[in-house]
N, CA, C, O and CB atoms as a CASP TS submission, in Angstrom:
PFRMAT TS
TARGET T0000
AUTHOR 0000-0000-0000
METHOD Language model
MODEL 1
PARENT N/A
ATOM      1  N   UNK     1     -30.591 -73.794 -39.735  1.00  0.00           N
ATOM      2  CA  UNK     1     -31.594 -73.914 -40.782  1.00  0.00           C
ATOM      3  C   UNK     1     -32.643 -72.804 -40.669  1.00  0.00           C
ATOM      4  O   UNK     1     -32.951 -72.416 -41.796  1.00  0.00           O
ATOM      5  CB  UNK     1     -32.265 -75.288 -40.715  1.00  0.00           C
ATOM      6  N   UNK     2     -33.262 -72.197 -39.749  1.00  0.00           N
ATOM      7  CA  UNK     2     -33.931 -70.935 -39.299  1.00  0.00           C
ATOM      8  C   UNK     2     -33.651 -69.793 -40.125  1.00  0.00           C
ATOM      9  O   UNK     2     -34.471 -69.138 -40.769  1.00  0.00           O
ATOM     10  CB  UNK     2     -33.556 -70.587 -37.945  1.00  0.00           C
ATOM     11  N   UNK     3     -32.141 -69.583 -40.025  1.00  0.00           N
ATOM     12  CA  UNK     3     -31.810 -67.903 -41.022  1.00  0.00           C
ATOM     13  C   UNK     3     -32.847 -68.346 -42.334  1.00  0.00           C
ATOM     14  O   UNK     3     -33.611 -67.522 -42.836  1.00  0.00           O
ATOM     15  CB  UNK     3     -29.518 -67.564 -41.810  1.00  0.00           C
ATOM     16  N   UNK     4     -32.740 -70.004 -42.883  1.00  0.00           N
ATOM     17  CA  UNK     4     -32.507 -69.155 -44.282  1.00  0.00           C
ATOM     18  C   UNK     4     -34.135 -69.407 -44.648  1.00  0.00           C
ATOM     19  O   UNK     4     -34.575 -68.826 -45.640  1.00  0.00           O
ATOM     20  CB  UNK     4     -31.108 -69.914 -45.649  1.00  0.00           C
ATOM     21  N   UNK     5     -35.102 -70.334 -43.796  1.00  0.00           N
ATOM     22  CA  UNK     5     -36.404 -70.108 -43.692  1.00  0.00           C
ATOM     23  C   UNK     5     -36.843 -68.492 -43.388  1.00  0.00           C
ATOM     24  O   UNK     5     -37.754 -67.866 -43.929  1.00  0.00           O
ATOM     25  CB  UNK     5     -36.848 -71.056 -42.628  1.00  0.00           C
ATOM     26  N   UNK     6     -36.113 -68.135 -42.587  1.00  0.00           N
ATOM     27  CA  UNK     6     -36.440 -66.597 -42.242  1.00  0.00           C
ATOM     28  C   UNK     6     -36.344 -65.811 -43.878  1.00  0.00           C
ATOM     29  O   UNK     6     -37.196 -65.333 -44.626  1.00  0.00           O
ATOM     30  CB  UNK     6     -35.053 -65.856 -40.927  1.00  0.00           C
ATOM     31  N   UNK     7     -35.181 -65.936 -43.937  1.00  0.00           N
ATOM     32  CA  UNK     7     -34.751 -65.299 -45.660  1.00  0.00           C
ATOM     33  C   UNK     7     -35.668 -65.601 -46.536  1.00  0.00           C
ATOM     34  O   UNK     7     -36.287 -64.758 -47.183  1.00  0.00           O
ATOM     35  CB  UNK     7     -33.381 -65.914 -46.430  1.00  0.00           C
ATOM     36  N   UNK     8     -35.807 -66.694 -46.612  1.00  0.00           N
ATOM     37  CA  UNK     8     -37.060 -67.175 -47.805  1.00  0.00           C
ATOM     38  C   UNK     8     -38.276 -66.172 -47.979  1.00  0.00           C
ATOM     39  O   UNK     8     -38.601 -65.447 -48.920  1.00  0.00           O
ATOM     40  CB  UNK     8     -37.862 -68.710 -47.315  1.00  0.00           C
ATOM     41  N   UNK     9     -39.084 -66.500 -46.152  1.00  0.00           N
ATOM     42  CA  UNK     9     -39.948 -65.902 -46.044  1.00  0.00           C
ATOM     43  C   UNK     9     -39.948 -64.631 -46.271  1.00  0.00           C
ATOM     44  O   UNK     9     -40.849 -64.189 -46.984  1.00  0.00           O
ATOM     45  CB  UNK     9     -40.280 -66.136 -45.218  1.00  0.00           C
ATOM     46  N   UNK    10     -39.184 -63.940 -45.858  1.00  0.00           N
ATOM     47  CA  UNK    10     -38.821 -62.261 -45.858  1.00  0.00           C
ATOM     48  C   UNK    10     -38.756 -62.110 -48.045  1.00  0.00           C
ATOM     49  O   UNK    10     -39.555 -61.430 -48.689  1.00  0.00           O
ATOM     50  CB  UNK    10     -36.509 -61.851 -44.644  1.00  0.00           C
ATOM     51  N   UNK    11     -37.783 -62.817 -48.567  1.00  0.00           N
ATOM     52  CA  UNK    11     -38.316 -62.687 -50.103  1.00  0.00           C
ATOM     53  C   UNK    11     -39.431 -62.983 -50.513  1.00  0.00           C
ATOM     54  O   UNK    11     -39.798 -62.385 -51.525  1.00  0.00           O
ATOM     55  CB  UNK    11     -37.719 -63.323 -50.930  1.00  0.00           C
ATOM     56  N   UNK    12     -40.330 -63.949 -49.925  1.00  0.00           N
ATOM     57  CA  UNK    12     -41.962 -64.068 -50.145  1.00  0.00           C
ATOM     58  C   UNK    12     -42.733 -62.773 -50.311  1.00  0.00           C
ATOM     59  O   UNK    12     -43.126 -62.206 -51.331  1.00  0.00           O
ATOM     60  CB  UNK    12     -42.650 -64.776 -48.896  1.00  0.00           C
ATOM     61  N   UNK    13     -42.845 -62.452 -48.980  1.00  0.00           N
ATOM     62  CA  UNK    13     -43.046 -61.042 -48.213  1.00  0.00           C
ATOM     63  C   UNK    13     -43.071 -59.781 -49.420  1.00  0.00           C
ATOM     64  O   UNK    13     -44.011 -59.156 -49.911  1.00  0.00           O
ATOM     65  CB  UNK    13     -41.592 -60.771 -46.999  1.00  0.00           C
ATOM     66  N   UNK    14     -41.366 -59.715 -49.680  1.00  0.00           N
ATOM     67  CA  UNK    14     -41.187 -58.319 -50.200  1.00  0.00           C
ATOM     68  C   UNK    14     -41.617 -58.490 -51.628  1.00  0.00           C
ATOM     69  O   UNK    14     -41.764 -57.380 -52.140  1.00  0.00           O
ATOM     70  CB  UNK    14     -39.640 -57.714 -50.055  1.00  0.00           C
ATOM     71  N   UNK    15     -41.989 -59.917 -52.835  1.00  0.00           N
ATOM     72  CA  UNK    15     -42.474 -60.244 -53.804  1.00  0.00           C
ATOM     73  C   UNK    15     -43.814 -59.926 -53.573  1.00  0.00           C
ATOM     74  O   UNK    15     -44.396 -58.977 -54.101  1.00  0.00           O
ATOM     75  CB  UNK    15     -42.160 -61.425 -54.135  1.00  0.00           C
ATOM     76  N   UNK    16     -44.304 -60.719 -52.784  1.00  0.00           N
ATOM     77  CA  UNK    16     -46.023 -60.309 -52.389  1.00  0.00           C
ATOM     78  C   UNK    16     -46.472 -58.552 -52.479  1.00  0.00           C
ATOM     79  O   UNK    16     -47.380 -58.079 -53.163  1.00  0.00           O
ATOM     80  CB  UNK    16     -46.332 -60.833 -50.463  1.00  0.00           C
ATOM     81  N   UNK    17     -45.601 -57.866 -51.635  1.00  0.00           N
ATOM     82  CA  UNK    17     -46.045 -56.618 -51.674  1.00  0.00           C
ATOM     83  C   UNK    17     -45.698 -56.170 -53.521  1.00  0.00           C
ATOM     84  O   UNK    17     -46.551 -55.701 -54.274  1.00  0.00           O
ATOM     85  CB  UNK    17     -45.153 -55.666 -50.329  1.00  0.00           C
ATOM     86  N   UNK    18     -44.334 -56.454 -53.881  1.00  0.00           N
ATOM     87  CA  UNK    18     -44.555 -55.814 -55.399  1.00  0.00           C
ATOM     88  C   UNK    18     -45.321 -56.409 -56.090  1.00  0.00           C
ATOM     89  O   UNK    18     -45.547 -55.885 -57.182  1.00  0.00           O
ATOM     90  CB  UNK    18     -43.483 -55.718 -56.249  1.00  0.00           C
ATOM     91  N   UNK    19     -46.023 -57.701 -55.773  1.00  0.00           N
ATOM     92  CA  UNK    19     -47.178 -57.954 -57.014  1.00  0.00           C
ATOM     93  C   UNK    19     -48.303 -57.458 -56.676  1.00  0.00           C
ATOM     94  O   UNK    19     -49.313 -57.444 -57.381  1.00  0.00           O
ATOM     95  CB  UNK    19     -47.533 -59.406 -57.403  1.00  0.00           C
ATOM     96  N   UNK    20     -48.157 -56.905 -55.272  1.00  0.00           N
ATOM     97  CA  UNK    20     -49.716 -56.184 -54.630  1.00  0.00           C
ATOM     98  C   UNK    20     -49.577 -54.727 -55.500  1.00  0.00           C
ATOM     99  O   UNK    20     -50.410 -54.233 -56.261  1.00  0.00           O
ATOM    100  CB  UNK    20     -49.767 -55.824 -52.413  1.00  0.00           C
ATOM    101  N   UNK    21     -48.533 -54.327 -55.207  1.00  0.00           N
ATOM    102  CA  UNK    21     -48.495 -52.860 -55.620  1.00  0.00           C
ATOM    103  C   UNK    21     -48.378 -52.869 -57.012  1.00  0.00           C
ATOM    104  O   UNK    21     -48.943 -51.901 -57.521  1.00  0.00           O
ATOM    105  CB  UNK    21     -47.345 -52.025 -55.002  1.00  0.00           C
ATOM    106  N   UNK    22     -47.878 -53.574 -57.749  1.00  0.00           N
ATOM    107  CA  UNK    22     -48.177 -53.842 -59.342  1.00  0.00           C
ATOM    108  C   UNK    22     -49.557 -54.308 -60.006  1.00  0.00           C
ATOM    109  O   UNK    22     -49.837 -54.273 -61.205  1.00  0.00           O
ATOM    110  CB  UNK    22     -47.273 -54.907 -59.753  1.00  0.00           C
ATOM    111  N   UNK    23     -50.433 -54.797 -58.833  1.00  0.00           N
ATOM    112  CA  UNK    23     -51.653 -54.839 -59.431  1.00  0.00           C
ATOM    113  C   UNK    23     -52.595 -53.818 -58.819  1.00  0.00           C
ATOM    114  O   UNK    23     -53.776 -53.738 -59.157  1.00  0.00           O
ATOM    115  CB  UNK    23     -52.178 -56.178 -59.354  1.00  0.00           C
ATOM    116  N   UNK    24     -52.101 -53.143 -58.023  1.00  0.00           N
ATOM    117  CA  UNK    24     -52.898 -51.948 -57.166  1.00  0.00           C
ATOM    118  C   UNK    24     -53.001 -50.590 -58.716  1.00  0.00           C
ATOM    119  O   UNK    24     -53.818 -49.701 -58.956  1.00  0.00           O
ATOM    120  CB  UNK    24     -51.538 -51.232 -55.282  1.00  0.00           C
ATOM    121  N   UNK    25     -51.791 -51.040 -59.416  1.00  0.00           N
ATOM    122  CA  UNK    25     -51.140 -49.750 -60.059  1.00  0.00           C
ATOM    123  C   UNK    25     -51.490 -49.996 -61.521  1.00  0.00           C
ATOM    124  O   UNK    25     -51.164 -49.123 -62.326  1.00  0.00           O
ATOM    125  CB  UNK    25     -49.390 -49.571 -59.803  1.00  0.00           C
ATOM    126  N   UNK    26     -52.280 -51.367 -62.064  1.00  0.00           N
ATOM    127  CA  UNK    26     -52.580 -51.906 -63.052  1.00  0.00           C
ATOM    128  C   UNK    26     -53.692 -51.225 -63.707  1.00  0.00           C
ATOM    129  O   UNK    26     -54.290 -50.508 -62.906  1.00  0.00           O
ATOM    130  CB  UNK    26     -52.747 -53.106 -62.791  1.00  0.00           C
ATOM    131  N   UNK    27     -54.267 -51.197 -65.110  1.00  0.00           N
ATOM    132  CA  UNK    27     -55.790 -50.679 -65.398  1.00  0.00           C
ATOM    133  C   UNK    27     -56.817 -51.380 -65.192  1.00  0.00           C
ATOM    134  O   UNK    27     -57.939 -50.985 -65.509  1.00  0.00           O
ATOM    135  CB  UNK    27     -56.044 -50.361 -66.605  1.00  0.00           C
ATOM    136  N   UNK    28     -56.555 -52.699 -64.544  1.00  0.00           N
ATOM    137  CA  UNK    28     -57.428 -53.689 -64.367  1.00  0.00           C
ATOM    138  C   UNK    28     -58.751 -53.272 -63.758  1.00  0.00           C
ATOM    139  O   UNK    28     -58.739 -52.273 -63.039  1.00  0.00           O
ATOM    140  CB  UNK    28     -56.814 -54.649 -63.621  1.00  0.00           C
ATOM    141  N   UNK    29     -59.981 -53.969 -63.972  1.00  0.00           N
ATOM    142  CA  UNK    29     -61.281 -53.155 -63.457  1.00  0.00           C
ATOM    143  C   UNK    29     -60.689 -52.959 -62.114  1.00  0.00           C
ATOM    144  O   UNK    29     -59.615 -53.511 -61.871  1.00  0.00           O
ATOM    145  CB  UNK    29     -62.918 -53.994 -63.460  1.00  0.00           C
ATOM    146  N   UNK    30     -61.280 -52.224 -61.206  1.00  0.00           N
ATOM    147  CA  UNK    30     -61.527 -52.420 -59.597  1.00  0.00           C
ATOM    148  C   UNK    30     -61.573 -54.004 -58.878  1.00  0.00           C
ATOM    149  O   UNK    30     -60.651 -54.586 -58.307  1.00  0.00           O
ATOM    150  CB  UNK    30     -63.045 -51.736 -59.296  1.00  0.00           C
ATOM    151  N   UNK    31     -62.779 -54.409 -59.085  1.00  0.00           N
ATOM    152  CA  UNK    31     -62.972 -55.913 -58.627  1.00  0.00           C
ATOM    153  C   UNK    31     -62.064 -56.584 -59.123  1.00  0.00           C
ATOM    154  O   UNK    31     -62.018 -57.648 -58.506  1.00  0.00           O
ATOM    155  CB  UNK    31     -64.186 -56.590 -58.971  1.00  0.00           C
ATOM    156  N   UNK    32     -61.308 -56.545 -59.908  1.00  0.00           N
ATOM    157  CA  UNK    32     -59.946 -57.638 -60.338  1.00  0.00           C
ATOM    158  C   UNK    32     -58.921 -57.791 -59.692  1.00  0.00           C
ATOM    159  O   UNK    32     -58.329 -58.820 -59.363  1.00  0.00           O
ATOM    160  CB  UNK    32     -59.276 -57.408 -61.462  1.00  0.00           C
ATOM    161  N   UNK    33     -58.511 -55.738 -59.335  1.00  0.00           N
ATOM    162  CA  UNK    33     -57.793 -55.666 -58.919  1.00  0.00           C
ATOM    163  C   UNK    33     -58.005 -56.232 -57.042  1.00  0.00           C
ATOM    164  O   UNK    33     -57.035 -56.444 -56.315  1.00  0.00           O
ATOM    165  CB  UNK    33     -57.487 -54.482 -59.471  1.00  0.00           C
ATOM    166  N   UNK    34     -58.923 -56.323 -56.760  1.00  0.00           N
ATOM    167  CA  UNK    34     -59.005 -56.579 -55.163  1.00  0.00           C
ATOM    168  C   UNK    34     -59.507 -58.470 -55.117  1.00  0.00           C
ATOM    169  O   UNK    34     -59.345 -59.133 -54.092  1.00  0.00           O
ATOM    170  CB  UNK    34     -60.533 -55.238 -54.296  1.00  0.00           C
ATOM    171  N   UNK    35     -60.085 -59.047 -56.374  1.00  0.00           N
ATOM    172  CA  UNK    35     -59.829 -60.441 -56.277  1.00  0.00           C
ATOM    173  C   UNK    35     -58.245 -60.973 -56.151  1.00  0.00           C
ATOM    174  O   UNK    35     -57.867 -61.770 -55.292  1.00  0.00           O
ATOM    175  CB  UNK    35     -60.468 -61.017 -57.497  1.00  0.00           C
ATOM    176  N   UNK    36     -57.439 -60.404 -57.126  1.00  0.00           N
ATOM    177  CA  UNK    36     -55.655 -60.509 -57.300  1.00  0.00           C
ATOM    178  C   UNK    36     -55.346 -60.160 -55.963  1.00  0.00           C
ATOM    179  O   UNK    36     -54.423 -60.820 -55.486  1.00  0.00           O
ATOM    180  CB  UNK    36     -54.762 -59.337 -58.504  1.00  0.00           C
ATOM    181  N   UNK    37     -55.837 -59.339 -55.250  1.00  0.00           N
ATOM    182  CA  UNK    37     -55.192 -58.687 -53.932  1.00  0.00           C
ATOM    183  C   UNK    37     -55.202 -60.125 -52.692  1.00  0.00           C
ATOM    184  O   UNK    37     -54.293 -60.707 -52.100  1.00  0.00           O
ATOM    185  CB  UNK    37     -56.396 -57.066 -53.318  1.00  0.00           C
ATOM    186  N   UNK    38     -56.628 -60.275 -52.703  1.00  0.00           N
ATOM    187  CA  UNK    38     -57.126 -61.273 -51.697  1.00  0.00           C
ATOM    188  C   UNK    38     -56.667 -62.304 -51.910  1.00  0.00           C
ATOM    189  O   UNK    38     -56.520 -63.045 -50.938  1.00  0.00           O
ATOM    190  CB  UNK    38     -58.385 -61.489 -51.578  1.00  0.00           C
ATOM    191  N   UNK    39     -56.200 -62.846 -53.418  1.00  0.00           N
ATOM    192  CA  UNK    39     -55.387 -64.459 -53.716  1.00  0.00           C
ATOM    193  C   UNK    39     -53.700 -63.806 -52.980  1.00  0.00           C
ATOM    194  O   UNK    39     -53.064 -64.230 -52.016  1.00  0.00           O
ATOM    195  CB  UNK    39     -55.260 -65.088 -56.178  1.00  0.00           C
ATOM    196  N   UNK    40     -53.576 -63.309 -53.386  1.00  0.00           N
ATOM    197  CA  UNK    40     -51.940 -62.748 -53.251  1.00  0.00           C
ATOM    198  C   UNK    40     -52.025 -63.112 -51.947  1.00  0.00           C
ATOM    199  O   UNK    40     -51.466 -64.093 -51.456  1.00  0.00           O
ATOM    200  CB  UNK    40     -51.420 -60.983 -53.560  1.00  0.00           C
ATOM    201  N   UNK    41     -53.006 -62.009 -51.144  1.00  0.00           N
ATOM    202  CA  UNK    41     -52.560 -62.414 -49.166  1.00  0.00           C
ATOM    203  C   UNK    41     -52.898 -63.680 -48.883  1.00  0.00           C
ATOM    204  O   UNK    41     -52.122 -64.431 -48.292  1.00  0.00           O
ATOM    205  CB  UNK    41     -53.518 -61.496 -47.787  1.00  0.00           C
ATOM    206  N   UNK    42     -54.226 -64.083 -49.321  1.00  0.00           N
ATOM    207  CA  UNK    42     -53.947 -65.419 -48.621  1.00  0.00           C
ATOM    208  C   UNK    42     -53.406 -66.908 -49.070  1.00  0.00           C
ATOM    209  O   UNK    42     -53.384 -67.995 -48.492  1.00  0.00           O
ATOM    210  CB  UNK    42     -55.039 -65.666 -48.159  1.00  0.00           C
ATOM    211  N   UNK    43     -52.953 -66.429 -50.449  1.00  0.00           N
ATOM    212  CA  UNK    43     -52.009 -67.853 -50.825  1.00  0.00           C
ATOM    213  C   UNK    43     -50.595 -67.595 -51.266  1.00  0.00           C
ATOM    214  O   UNK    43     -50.020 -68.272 -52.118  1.00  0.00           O
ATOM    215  CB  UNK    43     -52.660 -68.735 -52.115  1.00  0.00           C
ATOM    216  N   UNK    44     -49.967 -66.367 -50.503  1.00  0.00           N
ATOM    217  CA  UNK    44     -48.434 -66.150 -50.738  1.00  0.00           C
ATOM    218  C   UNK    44     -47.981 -66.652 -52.195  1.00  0.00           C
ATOM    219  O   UNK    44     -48.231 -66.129 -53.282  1.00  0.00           O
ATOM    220  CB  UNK    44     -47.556 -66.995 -49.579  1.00  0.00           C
ATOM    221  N   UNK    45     -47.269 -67.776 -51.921  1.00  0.00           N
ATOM    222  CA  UNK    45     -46.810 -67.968 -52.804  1.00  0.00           C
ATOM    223  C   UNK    45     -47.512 -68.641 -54.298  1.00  0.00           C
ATOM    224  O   UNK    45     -47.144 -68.339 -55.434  1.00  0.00           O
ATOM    225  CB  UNK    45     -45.990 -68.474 -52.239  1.00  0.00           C
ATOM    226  N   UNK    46     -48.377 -69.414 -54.019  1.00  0.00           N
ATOM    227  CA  UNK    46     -49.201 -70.030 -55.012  1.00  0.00           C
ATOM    228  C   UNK    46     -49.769 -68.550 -56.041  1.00  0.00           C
ATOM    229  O   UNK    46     -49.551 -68.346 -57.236  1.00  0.00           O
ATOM    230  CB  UNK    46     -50.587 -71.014 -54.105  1.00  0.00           C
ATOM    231  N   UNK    47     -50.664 -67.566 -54.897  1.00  0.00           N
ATOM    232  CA  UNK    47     -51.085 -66.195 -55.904  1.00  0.00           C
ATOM    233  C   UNK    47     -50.178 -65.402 -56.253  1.00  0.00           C
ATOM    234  O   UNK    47     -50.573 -64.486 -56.974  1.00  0.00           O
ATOM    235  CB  UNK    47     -52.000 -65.227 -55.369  1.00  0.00           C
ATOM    236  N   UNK    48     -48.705 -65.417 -55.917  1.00  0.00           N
ATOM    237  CA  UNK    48     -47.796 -64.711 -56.405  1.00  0.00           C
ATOM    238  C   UNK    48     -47.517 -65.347 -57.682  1.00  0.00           C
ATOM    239  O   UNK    48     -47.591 -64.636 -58.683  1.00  0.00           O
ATOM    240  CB  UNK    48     -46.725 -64.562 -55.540  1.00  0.00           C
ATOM    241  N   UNK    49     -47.088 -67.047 -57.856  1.00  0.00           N
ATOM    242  CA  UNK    49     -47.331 -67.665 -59.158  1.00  0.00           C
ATOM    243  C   UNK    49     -48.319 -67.215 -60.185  1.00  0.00           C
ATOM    244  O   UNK    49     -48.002 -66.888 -61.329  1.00  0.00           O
ATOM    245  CB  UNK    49     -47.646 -68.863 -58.924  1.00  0.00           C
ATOM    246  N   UNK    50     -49.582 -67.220 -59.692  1.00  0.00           N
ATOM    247  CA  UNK    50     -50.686 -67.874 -60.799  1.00  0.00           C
ATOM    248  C   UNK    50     -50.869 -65.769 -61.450  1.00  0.00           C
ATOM    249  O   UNK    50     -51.380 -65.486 -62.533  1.00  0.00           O
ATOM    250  CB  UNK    50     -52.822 -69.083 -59.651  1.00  0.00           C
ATOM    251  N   UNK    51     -50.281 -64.630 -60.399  1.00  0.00           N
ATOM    252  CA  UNK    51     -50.417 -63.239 -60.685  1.00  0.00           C
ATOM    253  C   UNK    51     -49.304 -63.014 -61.728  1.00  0.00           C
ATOM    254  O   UNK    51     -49.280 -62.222 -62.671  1.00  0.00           O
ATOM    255  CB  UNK    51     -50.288 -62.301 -59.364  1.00  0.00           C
ATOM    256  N   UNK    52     -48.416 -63.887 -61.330  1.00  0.00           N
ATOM    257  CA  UNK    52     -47.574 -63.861 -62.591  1.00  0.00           C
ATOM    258  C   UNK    52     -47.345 -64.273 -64.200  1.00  0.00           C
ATOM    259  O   UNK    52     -46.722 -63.801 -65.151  1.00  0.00           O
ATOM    260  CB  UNK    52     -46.893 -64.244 -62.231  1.00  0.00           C
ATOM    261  N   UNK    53     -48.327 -65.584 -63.919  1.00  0.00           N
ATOM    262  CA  UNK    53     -48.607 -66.282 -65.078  1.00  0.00           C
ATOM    263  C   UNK    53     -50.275 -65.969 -65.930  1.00  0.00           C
ATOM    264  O   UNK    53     -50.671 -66.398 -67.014  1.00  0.00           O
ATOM    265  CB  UNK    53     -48.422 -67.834 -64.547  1.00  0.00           C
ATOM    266  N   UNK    54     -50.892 -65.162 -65.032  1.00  0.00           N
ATOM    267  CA  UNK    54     -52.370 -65.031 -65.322  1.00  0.00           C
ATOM    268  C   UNK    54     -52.779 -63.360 -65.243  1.00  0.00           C
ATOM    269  O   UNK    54     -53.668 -62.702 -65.784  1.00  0.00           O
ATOM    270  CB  UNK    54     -53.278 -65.999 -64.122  1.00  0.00           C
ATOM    271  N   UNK    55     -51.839 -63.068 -64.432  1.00  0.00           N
ATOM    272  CA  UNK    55     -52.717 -61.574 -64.000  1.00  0.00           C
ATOM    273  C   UNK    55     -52.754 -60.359 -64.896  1.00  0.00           C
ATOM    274  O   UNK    55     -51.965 -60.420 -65.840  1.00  0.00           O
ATOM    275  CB  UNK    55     -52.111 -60.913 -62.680  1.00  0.00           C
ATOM    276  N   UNK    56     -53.400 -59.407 -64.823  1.00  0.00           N
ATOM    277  CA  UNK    56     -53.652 -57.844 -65.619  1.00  0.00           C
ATOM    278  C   UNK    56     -52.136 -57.651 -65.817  1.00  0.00           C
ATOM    279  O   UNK    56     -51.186 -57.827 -65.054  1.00  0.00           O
ATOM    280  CB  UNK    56     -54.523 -56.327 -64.555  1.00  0.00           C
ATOM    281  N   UNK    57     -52.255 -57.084 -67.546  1.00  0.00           N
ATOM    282  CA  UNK    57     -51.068 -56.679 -68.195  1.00  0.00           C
ATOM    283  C   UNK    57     -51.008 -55.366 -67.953  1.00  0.00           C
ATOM    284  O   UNK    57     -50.070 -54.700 -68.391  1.00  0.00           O
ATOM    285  CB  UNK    57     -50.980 -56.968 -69.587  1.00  0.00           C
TER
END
């Protein structure tokens, strides 16, 4: 059961960084872009949701 917790996590991971780097790369003010940053790291998956459903176009 380990591999595929490992796997999961590791797709968390590599999603997190492209919604980091998709909002790093966004026109969003500055401060938006580093509020989106700080939800992303510290609520993985929940700010990867709500960046997807809410965040800078």
């Amino acid at each position: 059961m380990e591999p595929i917790g490992g796997l999961l996590g590791l797709l968390i991971l590599i999603a997190d960084i492209w919604a980091i780097v998709q909002v790093v790369k966004s026109g969003a003010d500055v401060a938006i872009k580093v509020i989106w940053v700080l939800v992303i790291v510290v609520l993985p998956v929940i700010g990867l949701l709500a960046w997807l459903l809410f965040g800078p176009r």
